[in-house]
C-alpha positions in Angstrom: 0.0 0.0 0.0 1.1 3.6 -1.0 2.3 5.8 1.5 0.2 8.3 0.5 -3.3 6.1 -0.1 -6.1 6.1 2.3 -9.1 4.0 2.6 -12.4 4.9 0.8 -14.2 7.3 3.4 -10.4 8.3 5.5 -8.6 11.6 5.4 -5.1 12.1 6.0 -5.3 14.7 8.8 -1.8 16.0 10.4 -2.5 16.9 14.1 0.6 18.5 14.6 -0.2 21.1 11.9 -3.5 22.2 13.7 -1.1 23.4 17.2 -1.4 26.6 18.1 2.7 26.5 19.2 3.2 24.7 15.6 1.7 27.6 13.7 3.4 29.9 15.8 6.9 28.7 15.5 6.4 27.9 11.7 5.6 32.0 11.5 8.6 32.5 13.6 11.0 30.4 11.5 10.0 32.0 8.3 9.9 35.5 9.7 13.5 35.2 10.9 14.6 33.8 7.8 13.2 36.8 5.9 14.8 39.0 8.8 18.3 37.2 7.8 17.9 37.3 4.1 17.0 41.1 4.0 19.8 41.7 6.6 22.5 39.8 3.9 21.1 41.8 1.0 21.4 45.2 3.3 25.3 44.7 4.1 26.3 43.5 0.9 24.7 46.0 -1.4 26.1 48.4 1.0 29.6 47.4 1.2 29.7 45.9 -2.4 32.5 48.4 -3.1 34.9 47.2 -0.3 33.9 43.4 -0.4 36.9 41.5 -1.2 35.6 40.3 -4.7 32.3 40.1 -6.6 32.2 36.4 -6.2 32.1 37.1 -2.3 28.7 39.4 -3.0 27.0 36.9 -5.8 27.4 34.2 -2.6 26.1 36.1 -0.2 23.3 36.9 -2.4 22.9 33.6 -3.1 22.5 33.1 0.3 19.8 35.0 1.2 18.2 33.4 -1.7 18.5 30.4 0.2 17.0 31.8 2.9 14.0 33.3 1.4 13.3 30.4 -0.6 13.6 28.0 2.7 11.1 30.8 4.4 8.5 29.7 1.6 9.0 26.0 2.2 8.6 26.3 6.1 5.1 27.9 5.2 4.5 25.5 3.3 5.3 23.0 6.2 8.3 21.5 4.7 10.6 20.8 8.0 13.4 19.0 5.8 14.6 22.2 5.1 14.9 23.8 9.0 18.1 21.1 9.9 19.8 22.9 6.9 18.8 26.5 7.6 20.6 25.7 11.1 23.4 24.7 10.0 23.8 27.9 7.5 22.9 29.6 10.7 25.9 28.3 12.3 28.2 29.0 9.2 26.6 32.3 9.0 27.0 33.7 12.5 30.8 32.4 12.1 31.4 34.6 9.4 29.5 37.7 10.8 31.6 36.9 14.2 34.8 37.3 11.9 34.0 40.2 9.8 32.5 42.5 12.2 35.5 43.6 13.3 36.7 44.3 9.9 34.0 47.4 9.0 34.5 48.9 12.3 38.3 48.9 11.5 37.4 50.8 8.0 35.7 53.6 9.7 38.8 55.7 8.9 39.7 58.9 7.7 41.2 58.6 4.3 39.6 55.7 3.1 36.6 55.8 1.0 33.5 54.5 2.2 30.9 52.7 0.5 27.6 53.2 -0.3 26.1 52.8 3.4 28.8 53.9 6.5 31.1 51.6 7.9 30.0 52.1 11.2 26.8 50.5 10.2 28.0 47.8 8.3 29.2 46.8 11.3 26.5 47.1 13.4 24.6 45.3 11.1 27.1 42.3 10.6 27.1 42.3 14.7 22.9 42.1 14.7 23.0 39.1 12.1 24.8 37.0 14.7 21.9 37.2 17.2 19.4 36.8 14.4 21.4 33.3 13.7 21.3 31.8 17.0 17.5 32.7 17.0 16.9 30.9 13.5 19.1 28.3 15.0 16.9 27.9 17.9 13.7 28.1 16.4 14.5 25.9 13.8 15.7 23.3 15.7 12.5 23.8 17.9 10.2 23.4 14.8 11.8 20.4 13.6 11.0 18.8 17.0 7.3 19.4 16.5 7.1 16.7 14.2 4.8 18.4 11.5 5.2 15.4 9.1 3.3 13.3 10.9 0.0 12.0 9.7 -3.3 9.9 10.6 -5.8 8.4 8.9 -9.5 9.6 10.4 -12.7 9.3 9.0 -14.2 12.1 6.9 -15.9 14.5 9.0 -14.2 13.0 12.4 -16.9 10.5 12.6 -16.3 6.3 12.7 -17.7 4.2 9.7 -20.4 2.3 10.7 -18.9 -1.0 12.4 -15.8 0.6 12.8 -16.1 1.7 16.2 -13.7 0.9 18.4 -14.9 0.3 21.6 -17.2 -2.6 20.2 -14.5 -4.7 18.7 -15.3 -8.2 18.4 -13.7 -10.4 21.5 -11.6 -12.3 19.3 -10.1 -9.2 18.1 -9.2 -8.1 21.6 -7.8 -11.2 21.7 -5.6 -11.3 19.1 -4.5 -7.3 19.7 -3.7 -8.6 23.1 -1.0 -11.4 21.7 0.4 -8.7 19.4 1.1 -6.3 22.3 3.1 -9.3 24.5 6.8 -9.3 24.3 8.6 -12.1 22.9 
């Protein structure tokens, strides 16, 4: 039997999905992925000037492609994707923790700026590092709600006729019983 077949009169209904914390943290998730993505798109359009090549930019763009694309999936309940936002969390806040530094030691006389001021490259770069260890968390949170998970219920939440289960036949309790036992 398909994975994805149900018995004449069933629905596949996903309990998880219908959580008030689920819905919540899958809005979270995507939110701070957008937050990220726009936050990468900010810094290097602004400091595309002093990056240290255009391949370093067209990544980073890339990258907040990534992000925004993953935000769409987590709406769309996909969870596969929230183990590999967090680990491009992780690589992510490692980089920002390295070039921070960097703009703040730009913000010099004599040396031309870019487009947006140093000072708040910097203090940008800085805010995507706690923006990371939220995604990390919240991802990592979602993930653990198990949204994939599905059951079969009647349509319209109400038993077939002679399928209810607290009337099952004695030999049925039976044989459930033996199946339950431990070898």
């Amino acid at each position: 039997m398909e994975a994805t077949s149900v018995r004449p009169g069933y629905e596949l209904w996903r309990p998880n999905r219908e959580k008030s914390e689920t819905k919540t943290t899958r809005f979270i998730v995507s939110f701070v992925l957008l937050v990220s993505a726009g936050l990468l798109v900010i810094i290097t359009l602004g400091g595309w000037t002093r990056l240290e090549g255009a391949s370093v930019g067209i990544a980073t763009l890339i990258w907040a492609g990534l992000y925004v694309l993953f935000a769409v999936l987590v709406t769309r309940w996909n969870r596969g994707v929230l183990p590999v936002a967090s680990a491009l969390a992780i690589i992510l806040a490692i980089f920002a923790t390295v070039a921070a530094p960097a703009w703040f030691a730009r913000s010099k006389e004599g040396l031309s700026p870019p487009a947006l001021p140093d000072d708040l490259l910097g203090l940008l770069t800085i805010l995507v590092i706690p923006v990371q260890l939220l995604l990390i968390t919240v991802a990592m949170v979602g993930f653990n709600q198990e949204w994939h998970v599905e059951e079969e219920r009647p349509v319209g939440g109400v038993p077939l006729p002679g399928e209810d289960t607290d009337e099952a036949e004695p030999e049925d309790q039976q044989r459930y019983a033996d199946e339950e036992e431990p070898r």
